[in-house]
N, CA, C and O atoms as a printed pandas DataFrame, in Angstrom:
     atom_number atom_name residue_name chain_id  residue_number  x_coord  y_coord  z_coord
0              1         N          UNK        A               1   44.525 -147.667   58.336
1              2        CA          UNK        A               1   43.606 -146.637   58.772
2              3         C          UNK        A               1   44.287 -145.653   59.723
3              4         O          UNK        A               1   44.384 -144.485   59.348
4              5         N          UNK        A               2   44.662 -145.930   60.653
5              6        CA          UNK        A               2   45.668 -145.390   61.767
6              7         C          UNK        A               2   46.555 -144.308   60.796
7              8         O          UNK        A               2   46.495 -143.097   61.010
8              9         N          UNK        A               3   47.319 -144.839   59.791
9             10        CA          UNK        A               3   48.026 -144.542   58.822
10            11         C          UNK        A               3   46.926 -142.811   58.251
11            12         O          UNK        A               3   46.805 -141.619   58.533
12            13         N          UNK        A               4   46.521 -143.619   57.544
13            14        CA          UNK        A               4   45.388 -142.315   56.992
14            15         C          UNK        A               4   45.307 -140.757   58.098
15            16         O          UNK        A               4   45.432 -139.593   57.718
16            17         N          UNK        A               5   45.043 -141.288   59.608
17            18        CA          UNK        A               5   44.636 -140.538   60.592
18            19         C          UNK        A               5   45.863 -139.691   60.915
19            20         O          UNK        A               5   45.853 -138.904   61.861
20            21         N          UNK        A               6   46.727 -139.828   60.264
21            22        CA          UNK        A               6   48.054 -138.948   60.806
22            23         C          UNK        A               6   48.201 -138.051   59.260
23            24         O          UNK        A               6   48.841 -137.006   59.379
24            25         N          UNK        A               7   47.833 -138.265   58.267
25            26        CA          UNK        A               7   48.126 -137.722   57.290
26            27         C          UNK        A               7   47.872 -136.043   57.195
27            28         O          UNK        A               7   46.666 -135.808   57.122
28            29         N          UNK        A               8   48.576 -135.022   57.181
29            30        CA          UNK        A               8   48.409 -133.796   57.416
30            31         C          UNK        A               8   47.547 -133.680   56.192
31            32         O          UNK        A               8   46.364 -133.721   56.532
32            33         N          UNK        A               9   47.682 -133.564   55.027
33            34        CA          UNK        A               9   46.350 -133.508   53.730
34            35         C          UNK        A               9   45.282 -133.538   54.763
35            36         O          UNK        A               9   44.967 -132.440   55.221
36            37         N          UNK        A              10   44.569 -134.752   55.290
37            38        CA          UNK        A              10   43.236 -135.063   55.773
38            39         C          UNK        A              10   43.276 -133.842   56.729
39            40         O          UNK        A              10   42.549 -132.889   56.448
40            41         N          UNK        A              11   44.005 -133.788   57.754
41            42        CA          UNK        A              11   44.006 -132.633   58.773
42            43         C          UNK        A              11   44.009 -130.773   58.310
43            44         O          UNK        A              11   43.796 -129.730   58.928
44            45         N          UNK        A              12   44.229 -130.991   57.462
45            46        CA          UNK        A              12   44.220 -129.546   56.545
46            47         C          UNK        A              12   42.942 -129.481   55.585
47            48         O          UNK        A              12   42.511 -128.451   55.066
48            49         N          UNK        A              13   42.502 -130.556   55.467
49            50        CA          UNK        A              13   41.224 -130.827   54.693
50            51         C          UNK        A              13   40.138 -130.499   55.240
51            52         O          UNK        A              13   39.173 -129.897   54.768
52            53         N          UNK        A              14   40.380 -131.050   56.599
53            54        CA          UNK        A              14   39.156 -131.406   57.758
54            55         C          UNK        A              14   38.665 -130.028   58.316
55            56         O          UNK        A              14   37.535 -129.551   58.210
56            57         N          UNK        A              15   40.191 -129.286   59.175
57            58        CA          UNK        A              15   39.830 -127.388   59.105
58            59         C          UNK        A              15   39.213 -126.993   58.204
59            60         O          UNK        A              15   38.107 -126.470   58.343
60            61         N          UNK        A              16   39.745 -127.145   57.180
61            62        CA          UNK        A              16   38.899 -126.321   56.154
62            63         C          UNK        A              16   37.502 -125.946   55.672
63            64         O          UNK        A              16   36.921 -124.986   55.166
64            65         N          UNK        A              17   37.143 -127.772   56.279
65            66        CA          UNK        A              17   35.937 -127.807   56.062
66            67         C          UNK        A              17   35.213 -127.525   57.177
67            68         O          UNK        A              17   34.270 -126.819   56.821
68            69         N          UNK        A              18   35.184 -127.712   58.283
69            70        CA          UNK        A              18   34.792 -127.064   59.416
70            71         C          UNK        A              18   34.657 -125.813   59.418
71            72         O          UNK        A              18   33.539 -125.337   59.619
72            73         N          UNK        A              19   36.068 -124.771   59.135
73            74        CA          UNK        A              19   36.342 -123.766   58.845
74            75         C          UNK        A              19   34.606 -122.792   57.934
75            76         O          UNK        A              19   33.868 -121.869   58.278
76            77         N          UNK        A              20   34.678 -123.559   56.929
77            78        CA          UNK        A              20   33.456 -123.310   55.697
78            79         C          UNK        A              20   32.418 -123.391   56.277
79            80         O          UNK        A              20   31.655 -122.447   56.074
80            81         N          UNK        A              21   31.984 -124.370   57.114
81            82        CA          UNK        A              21   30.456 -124.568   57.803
82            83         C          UNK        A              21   30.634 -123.324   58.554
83            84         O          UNK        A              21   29.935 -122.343   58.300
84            85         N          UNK        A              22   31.518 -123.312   59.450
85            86        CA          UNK        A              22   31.399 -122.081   60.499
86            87         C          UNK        A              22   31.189 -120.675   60.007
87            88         O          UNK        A              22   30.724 -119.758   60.684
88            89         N          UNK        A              23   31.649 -120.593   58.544
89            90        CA          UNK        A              23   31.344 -118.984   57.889
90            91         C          UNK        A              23   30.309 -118.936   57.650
91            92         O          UNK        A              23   29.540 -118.151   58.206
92            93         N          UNK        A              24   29.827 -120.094   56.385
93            94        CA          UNK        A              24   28.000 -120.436   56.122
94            95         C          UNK        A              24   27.510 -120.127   57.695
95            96         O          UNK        A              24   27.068 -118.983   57.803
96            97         N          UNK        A              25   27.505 -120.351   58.054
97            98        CA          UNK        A              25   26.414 -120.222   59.368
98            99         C          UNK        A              25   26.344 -118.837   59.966
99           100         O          UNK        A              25   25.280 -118.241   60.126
100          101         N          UNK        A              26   27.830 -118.232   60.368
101          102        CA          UNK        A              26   28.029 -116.867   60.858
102          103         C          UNK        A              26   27.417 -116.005   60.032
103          104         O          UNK        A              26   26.560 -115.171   60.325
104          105         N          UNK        A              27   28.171 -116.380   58.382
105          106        CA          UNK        A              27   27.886 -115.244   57.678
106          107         C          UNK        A              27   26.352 -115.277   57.156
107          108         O          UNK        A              27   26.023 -114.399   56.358
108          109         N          UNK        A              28   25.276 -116.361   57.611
109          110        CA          UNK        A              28   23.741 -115.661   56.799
110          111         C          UNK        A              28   23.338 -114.874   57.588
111          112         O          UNK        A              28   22.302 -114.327   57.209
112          113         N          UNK        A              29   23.879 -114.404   59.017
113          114        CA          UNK        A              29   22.899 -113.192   58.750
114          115         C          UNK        A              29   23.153 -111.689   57.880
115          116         O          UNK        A              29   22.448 -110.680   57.837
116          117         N          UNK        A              30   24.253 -111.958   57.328
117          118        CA          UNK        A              30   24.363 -110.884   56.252
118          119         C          UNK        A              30   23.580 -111.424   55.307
119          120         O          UNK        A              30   22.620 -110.683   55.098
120          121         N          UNK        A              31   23.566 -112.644   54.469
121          122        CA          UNK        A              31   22.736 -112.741   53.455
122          123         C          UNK        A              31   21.505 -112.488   53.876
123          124         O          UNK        A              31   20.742 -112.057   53.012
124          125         N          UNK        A              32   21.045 -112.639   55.045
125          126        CA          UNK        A              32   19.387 -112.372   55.094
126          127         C          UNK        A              32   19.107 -110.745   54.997
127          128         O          UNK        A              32   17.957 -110.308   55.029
128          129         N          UNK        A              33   20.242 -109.908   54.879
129          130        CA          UNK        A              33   19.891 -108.369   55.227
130          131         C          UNK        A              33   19.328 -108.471   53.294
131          132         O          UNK        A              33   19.603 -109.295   52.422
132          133         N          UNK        A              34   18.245 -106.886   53.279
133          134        CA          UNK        A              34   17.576 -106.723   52.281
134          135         C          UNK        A              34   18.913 -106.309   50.949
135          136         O          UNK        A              34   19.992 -105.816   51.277
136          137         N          UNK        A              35   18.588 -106.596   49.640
137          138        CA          UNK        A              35   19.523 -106.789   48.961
138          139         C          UNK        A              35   18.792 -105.369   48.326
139          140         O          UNK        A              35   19.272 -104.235   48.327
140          141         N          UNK        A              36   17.684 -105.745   47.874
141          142        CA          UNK        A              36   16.885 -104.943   46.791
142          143         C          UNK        A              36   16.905 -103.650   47.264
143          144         O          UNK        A              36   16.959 -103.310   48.446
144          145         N          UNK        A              37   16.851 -102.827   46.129
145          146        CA          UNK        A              37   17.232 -101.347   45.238
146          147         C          UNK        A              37   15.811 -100.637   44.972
147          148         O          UNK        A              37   15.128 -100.651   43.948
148          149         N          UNK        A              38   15.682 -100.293   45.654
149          150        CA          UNK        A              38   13.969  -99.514   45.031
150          151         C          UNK        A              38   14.042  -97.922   44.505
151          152         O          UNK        A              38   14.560  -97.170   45.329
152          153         N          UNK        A              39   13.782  -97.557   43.770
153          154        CA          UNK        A              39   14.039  -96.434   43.084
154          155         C          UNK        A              39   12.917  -95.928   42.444
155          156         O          UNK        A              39   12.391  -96.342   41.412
156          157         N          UNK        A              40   12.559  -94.877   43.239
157          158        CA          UNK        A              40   11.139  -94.403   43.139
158          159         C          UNK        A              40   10.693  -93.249   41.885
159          160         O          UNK        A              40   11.588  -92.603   41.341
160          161         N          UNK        A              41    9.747  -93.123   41.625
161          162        CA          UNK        A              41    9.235  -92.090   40.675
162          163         C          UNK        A              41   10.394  -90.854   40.906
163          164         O          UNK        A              41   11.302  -90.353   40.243
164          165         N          UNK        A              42    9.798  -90.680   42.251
165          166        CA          UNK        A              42   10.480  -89.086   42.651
166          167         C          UNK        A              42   12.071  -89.145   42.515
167          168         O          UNK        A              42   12.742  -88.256   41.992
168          169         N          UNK        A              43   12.416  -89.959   42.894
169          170        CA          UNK        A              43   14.325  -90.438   42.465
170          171         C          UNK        A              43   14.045  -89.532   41.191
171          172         O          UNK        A              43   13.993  -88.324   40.959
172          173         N          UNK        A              44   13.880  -90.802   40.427
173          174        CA          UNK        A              44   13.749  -90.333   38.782
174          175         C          UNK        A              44   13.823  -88.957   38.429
175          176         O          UNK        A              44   14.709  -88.310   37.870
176          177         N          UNK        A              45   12.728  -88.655   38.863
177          178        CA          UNK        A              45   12.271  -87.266   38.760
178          179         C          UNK        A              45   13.416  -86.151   39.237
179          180         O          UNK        A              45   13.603  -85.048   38.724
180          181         N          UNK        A              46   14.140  -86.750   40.375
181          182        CA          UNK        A              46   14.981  -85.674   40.556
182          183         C          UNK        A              46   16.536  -85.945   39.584
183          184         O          UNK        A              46   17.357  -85.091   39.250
184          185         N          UNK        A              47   16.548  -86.958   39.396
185          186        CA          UNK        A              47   17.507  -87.605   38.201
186          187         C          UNK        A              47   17.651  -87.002   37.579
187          188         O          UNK        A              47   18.747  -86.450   37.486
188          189         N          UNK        A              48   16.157  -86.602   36.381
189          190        CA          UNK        A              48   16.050  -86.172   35.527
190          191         C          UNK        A              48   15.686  -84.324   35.736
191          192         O          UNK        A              48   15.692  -83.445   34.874
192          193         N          UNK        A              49   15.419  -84.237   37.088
193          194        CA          UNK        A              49   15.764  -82.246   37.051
194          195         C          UNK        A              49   17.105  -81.848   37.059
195          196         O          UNK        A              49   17.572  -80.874   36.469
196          197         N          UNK        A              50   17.928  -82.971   38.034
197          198        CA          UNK        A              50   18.943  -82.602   37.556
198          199         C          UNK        A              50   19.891  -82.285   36.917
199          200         O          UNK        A              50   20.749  -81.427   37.127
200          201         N          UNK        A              51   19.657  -83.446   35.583
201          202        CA          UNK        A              51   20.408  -83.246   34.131
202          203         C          UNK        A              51   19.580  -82.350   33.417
203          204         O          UNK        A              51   20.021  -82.067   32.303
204          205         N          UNK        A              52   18.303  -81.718   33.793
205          206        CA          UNK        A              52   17.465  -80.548   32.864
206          207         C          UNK        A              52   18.947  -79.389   33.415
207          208         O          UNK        A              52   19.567  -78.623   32.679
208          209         N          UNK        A              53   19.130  -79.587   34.655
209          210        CA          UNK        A              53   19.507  -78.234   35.712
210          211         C          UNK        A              53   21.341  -78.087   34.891
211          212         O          UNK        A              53   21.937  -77.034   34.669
212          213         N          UNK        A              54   21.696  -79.107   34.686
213          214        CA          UNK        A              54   23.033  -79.278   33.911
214          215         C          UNK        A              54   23.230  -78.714   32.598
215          216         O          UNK        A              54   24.025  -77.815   32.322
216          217         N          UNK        A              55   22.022  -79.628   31.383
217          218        CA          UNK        A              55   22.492  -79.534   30.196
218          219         C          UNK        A              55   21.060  -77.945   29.731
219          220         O          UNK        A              55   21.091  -77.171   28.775
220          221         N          UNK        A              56   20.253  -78.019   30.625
221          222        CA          UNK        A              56   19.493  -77.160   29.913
222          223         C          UNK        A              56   18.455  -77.579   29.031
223          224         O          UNK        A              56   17.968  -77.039   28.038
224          225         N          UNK        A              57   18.248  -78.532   29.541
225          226        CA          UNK        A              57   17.116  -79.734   28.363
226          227         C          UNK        A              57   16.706  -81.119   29.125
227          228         O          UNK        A              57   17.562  -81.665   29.822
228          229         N          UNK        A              58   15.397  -81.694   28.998
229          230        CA          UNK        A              58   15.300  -82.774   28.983
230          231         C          UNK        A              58   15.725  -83.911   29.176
231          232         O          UNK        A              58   15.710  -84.158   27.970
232          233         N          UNK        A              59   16.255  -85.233   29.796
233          234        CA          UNK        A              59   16.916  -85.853   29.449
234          235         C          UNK        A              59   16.182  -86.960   28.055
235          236         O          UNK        A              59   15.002  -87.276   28.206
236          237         N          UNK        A              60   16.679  -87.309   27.204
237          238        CA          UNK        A              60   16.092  -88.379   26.483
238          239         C          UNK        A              60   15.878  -89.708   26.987
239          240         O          UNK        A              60   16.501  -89.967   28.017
240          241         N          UNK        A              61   15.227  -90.515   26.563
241          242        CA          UNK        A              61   14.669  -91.537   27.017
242          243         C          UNK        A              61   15.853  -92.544   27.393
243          244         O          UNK        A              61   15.789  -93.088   28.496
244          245         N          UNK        A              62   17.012  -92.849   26.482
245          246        CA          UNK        A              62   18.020  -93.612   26.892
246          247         C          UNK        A              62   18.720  -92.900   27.910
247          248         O          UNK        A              62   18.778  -93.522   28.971
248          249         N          UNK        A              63   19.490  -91.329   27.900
249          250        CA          UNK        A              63   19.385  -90.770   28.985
250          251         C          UNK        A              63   19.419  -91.550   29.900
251          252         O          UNK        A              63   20.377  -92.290   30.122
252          253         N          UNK        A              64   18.188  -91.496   30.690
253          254        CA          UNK        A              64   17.239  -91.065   31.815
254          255         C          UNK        A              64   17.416  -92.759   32.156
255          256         O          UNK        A              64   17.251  -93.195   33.295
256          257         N          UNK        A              65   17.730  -93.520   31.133
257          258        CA          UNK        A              65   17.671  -94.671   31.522
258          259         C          UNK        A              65   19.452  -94.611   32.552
259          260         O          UNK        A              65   19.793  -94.417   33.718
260          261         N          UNK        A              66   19.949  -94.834   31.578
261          262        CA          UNK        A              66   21.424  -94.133   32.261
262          263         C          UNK        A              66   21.788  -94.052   33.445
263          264         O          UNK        A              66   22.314  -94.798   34.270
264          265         N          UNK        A              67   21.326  -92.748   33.387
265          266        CA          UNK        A              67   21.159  -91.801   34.843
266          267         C          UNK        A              67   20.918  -92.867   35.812
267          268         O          UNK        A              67   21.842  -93.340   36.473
268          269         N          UNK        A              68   19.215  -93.424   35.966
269          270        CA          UNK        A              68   18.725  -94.532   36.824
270          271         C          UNK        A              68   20.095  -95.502   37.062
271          272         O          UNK        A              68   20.669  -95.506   38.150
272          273         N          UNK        A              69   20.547  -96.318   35.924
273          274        CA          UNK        A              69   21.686  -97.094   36.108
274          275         C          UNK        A              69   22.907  -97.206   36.933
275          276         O          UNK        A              69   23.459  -98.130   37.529
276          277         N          UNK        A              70   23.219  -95.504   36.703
277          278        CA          UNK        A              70   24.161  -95.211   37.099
278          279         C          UNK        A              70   24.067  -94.760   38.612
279          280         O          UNK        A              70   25.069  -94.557   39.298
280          281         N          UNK        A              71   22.758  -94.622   39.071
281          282        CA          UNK        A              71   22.060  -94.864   40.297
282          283         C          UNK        A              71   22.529  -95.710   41.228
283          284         O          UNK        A              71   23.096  -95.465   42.293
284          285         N          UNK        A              72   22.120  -97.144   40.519
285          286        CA          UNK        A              72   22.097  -98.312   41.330
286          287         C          UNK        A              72   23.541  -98.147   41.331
287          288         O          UNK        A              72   24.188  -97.823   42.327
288          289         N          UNK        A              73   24.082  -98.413   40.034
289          290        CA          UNK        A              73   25.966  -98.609   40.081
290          291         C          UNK        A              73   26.372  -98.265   41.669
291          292         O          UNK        A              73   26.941  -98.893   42.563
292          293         N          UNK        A              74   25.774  -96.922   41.542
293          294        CA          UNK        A              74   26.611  -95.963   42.506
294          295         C          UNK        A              74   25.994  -96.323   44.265
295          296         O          UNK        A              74   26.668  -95.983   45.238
296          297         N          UNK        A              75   24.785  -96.968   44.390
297          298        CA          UNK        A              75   24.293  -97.790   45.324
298          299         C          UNK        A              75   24.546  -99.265   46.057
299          300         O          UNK        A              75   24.472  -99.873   47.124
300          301         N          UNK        A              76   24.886  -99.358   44.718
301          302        CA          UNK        A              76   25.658 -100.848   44.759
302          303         C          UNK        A              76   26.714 -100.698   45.655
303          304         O          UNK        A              76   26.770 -101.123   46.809
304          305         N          UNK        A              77   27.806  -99.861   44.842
305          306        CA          UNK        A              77   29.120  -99.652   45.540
306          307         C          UNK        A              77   28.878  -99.523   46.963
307          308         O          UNK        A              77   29.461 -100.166   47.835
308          309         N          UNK        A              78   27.782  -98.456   47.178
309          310        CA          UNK        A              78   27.958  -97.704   48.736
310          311         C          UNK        A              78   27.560  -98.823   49.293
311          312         O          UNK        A              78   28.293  -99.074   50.249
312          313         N          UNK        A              79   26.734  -99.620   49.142
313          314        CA          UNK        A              79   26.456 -100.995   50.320
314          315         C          UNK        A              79   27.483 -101.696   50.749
315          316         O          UNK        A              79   27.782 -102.126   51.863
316          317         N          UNK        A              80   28.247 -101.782   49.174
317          318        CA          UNK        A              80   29.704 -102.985   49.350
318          319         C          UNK        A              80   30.585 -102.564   50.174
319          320         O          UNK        A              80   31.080 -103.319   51.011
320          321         N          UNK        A              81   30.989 -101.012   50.041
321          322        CA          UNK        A              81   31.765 -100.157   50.764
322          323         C          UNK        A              81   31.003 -100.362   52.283
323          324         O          UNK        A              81   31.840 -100.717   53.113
324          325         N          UNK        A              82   30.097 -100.275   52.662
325          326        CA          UNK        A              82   29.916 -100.559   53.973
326          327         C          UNK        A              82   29.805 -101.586   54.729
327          328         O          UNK        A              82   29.981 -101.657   55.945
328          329         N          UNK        A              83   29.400 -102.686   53.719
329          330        CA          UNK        A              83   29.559 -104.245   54.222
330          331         C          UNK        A              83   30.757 -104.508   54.697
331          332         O          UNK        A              83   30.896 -105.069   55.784
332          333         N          UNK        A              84   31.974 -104.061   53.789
333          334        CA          UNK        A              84   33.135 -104.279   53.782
334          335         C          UNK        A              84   33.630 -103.340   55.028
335          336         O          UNK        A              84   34.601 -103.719   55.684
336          337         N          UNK        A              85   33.024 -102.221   55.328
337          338        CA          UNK        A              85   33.540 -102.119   56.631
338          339         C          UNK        A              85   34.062 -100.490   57.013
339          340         O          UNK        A              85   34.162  -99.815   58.038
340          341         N          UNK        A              86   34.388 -100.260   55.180
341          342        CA          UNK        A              86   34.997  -99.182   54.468
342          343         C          UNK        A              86   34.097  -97.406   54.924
343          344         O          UNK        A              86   34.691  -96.352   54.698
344          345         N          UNK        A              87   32.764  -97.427   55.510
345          346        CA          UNK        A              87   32.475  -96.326   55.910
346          347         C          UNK        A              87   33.225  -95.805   57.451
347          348         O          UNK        A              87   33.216  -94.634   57.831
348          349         N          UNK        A              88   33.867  -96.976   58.222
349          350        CA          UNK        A              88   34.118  -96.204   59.675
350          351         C          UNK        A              88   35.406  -95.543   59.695
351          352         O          UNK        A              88   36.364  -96.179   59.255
352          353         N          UNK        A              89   35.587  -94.341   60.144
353          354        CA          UNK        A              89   36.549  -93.755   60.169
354          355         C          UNK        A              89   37.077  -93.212   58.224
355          356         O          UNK        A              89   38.261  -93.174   57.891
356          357         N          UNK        A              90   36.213  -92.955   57.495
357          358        CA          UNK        A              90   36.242  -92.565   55.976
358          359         C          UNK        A              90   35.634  -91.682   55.430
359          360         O          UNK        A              90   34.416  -91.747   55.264
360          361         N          UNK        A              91   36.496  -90.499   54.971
361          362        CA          UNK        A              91   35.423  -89.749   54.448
362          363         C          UNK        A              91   35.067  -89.797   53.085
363          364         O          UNK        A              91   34.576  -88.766   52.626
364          365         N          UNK        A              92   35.189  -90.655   52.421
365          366        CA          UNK        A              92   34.697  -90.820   50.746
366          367         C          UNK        A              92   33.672  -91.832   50.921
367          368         O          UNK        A              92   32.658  -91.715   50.233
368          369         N          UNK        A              93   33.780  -92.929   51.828
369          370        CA          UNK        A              93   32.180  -93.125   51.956
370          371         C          UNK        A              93   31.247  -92.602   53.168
371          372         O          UNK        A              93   31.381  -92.428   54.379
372          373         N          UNK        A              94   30.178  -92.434   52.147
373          374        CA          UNK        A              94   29.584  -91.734   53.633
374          375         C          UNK        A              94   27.792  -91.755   52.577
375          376         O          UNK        A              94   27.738  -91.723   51.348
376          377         N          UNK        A              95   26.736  -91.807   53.393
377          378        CA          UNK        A              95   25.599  -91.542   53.031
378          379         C          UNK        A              95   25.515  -90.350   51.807
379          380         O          UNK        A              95   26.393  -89.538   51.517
380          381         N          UNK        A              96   24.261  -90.505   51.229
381          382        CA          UNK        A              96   24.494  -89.841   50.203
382          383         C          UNK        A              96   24.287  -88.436   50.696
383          384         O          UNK        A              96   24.148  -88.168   51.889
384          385         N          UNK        A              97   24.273  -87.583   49.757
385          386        CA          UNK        A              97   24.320  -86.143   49.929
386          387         C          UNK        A              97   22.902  -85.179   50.220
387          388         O          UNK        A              97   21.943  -84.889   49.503
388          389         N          UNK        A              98   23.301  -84.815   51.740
389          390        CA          UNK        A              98   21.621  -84.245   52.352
390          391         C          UNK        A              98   21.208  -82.803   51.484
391          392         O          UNK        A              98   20.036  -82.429   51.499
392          393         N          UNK        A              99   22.220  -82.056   50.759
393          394        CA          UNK        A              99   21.618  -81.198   50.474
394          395         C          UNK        A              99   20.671  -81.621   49.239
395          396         O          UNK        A              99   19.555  -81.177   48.971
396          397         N          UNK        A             100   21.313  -82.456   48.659
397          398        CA          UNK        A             100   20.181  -82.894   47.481
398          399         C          UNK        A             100   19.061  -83.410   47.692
399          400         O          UNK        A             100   18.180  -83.359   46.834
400          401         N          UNK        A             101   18.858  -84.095   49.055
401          402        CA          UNK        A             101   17.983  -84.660   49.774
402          403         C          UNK        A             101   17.096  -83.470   50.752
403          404         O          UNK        A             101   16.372  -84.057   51.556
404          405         N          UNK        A             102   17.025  -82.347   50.828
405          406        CA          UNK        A             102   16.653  -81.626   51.328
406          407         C          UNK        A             102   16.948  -80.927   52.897
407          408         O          UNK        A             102   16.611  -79.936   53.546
408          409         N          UNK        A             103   17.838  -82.188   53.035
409          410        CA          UNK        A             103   18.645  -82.419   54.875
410          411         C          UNK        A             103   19.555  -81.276   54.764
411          412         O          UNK        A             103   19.807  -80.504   53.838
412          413         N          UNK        A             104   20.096  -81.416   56.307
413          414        CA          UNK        A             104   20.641  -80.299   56.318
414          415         C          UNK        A             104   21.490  -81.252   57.533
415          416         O          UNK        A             104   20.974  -82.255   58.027
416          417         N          UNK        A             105   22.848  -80.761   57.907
417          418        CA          UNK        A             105   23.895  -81.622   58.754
418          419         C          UNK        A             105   23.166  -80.761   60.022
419          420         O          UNK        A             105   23.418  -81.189   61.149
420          421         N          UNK        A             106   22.344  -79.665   59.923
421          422        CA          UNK        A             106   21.838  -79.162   61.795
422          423         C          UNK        A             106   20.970  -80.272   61.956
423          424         O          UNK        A             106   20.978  -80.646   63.129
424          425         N          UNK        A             107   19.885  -81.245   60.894
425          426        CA          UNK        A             107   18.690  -81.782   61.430
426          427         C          UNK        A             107   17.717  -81.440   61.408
427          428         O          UNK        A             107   16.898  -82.327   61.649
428          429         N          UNK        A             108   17.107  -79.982   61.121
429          430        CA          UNK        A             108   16.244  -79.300   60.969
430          431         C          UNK        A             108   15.424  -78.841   59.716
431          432         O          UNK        A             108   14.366  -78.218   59.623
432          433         N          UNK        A             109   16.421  -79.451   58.633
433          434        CA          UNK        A             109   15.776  -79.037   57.222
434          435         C          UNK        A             109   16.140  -77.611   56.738
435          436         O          UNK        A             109   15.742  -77.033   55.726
436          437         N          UNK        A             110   17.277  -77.035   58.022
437          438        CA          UNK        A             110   16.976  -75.663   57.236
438          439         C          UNK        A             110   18.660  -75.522   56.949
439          440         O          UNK        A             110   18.911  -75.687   58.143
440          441         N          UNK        A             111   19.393  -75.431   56.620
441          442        CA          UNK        A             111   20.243  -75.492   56.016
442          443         C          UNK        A             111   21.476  -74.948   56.808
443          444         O          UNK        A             111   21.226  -74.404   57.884
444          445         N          UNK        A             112   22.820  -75.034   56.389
445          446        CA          UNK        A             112   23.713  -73.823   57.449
446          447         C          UNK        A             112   24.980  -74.658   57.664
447          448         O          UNK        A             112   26.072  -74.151   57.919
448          449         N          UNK        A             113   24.725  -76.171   57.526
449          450        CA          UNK        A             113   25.460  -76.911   58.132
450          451         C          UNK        A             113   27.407  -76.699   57.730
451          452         O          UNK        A             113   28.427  -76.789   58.413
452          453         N          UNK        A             114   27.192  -76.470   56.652
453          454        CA          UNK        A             114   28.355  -76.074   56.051
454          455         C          UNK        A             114   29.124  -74.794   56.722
455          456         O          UNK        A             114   30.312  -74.794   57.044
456          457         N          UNK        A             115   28.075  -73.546   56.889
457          458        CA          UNK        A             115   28.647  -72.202   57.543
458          459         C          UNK        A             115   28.898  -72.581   59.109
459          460         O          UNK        A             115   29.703  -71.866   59.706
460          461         N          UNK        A             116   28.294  -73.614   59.802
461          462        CA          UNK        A             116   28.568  -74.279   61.281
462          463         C          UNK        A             116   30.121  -74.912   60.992
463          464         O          UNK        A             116   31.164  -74.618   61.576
464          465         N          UNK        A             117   29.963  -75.633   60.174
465          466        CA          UNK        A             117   31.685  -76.029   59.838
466          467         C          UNK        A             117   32.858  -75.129   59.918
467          468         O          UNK        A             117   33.764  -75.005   60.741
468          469         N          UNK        A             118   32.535  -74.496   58.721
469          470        CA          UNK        A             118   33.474  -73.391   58.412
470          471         C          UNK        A             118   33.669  -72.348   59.672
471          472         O          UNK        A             118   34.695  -71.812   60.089
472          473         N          UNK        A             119   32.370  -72.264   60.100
473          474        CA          UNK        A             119   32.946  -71.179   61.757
474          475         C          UNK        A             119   34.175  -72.104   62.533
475          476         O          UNK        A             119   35.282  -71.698   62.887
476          477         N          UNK        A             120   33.587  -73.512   62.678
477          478        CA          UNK        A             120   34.293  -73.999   63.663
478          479         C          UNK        A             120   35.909  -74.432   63.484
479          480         O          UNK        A             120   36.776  -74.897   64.224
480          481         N          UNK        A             121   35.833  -74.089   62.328
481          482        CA          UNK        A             121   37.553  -74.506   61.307
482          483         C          UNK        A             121   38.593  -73.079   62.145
483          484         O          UNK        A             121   39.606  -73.030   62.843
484          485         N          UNK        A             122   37.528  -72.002   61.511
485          486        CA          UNK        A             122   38.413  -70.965   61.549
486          487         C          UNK        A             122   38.295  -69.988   62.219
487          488         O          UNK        A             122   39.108  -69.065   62.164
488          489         N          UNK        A             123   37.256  -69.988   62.991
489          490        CA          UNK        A             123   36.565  -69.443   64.333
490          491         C          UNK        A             123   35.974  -67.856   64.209
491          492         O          UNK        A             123   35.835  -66.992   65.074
492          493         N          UNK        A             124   35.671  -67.852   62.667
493          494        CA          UNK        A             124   34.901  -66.565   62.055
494          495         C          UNK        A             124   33.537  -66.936   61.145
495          496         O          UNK        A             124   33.253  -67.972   60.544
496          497         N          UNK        A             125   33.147  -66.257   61.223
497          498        CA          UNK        A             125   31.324  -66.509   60.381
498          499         C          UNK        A             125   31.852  -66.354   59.329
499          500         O          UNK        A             125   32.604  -65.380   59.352
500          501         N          UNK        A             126   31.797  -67.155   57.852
501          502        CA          UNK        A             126   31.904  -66.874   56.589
502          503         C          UNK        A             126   31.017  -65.613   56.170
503          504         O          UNK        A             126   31.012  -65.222   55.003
């Protein structure tokens, strides 16, 4: 037995497993954060103005399914990308896009945020 108790296997075994409890435990409070994807009429709706605003038509029913899909896809990613850590200090991830959302980078809804940039780049009003 004594024998057994010196065996590095068991001692590399034993971390490990300790190791594992200690993540299970740390890491649920990430599993408890909300997983689910809700994707509303109005989404849709703007989904589908947008590919009217592209192709000049309708989207069709598989379409539109698509589109939605390619939704989540693209939702999916942005969570993983931030779980992982990948939004701080990054500019390819980042919240989705306020002008499509009606936002504006002043806060106000009214738009400009871009011409506030561009002054401050080059220190002239576009």
């Amino acid at each position: 037995m004594a024998s057994l108790l010196r065996e590095p296997l068991l001692h590399f075994l034993a971390i490990g497993a300790a190791l594992y409890g200690l993540y299970g435990f740390v890491g649920r409070k990430e599993a408890d954060a909300p997983g689910k994807i809700v994707i509303s009429a109005e989404r849709v709706a703007n989904l589908a103005d947008k590919f009217a605003r592209t192709w000049r038509r309708p989207p069709a029913e598989e379409e539109l399914q698509g589109l939605v899909e390619d939704h989540i896809r693209d939702e999916v990613f942005y969570r993983e990308g931030r779980a992982a850590g990948l939004d701080r200090d990054d500019a390819v991830i980042r919240p989705p896009r306020t002008a499509e959302d009606g936002v504006s980078s002043r806060g106000d809804g009214r738009g400009g945020g871009e011409r506030r940039a561009a002054r401050g780049l080059s220190g002239i009003d576009p």
